[in-house]
N, C-alpha and C positions, 0 to 999 in steps of 0.2 A: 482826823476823820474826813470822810467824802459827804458827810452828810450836815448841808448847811445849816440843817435846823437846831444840830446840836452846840454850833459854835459857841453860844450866849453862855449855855453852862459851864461847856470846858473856859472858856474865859474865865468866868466866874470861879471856881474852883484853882484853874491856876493863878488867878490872883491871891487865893488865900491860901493857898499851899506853899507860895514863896516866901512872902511870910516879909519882906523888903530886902528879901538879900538878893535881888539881879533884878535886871530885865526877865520878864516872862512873855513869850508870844505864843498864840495861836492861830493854827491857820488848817483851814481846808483844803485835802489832801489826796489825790488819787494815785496809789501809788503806779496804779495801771497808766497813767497818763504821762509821758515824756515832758511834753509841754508844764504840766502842771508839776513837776519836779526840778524843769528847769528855770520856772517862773518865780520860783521859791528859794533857789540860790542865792539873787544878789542879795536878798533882805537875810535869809539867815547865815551866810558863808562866813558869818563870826562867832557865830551861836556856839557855844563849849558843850554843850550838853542837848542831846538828845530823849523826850521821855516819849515811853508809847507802851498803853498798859490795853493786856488781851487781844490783842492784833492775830494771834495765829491762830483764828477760827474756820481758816481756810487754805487747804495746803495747795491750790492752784496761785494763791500768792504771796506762797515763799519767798519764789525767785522776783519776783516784782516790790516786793517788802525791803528783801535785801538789796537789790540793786538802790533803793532810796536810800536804806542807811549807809551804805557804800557814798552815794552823792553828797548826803550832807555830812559826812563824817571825812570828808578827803582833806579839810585843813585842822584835822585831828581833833574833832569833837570825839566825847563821850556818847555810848549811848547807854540808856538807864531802862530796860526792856520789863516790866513785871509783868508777870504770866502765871496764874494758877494752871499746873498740871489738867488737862480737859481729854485730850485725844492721843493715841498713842501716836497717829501719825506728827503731832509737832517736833519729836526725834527729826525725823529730817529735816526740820528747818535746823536744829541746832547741830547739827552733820553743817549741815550747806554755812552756815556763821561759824562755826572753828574753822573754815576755811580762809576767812578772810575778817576776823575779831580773835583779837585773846578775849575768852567768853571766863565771867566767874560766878559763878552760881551762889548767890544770897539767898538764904533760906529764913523767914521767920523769925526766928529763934537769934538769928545771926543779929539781930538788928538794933538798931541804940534803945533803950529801954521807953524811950519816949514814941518813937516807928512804928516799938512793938504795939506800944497800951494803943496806938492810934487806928492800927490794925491796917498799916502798910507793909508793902511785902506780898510775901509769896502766898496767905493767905491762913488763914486756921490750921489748914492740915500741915504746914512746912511747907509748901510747895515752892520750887524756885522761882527767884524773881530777878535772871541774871543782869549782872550789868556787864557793857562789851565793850572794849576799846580795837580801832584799828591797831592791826602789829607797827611796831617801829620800827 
């Protein structure tokens, strides 16, 4: 998120969503800001896993979204993207990530029976909640 007020919860929330299996961090995020993507490097440039849930509520930043997950995913992190279906333009962000992610579309339905009861994912309706790996 860019918005510091929220940090407390998503803290709170990634601490119990991990549940003790890793490090979990949070941090405050402008994907418009260079500075602030590159100030985020040294601490996460080991991080395996990337999560970021409903980010494309805005198709001015696509290309600013992906340029992040490009930076933090260049020493072969995951990224774990959930997204309920909203806008028809989010299509083009997923044009713009097959260009540069093998993207796999997890669906609901898809998901270990405990995900599902927990109601993570893609949402009620089936909606994707891809997960993307840079190509090798």
């Amino acid at each position: 998120t860019d918005v510091e007020a929220a940090l407390p919860l998503l803290r709170t929330n990634a601490g119990a969503g991990a549940g003790g299996a890793g490090k979990v961090s949070v941090a405050r995020l402008d994907w418009t800001s260079e500075s602030d993507v590159a100030a985020l490097l040294p601490a996460w440039g080991d991080a395996d896993t990337v999560v970021a849930c409903d980010v494309l509520y805005n198709q001015d930043l696509f290309k600013p979204l992906l340029a992040t997950l490009l930076a933090l995913t260049a020493r072969g992190a995951e990224v774990l993207l959930a997204q309920k279906k909203r806008f028809k333009s989010e299509a083009a962000f997923w044009r713009l990530a097959r260009r540069r992610f093998a993207i796999e579309d997890l669906h609901h339905q898809d998901l270990p029976p405990a995900a599902a009861a927990a109601g993570q994912g893609g949402g009620a309706e089936g909606a994707p909640g891809p997960a993307s790996t840079p190509p090798r």
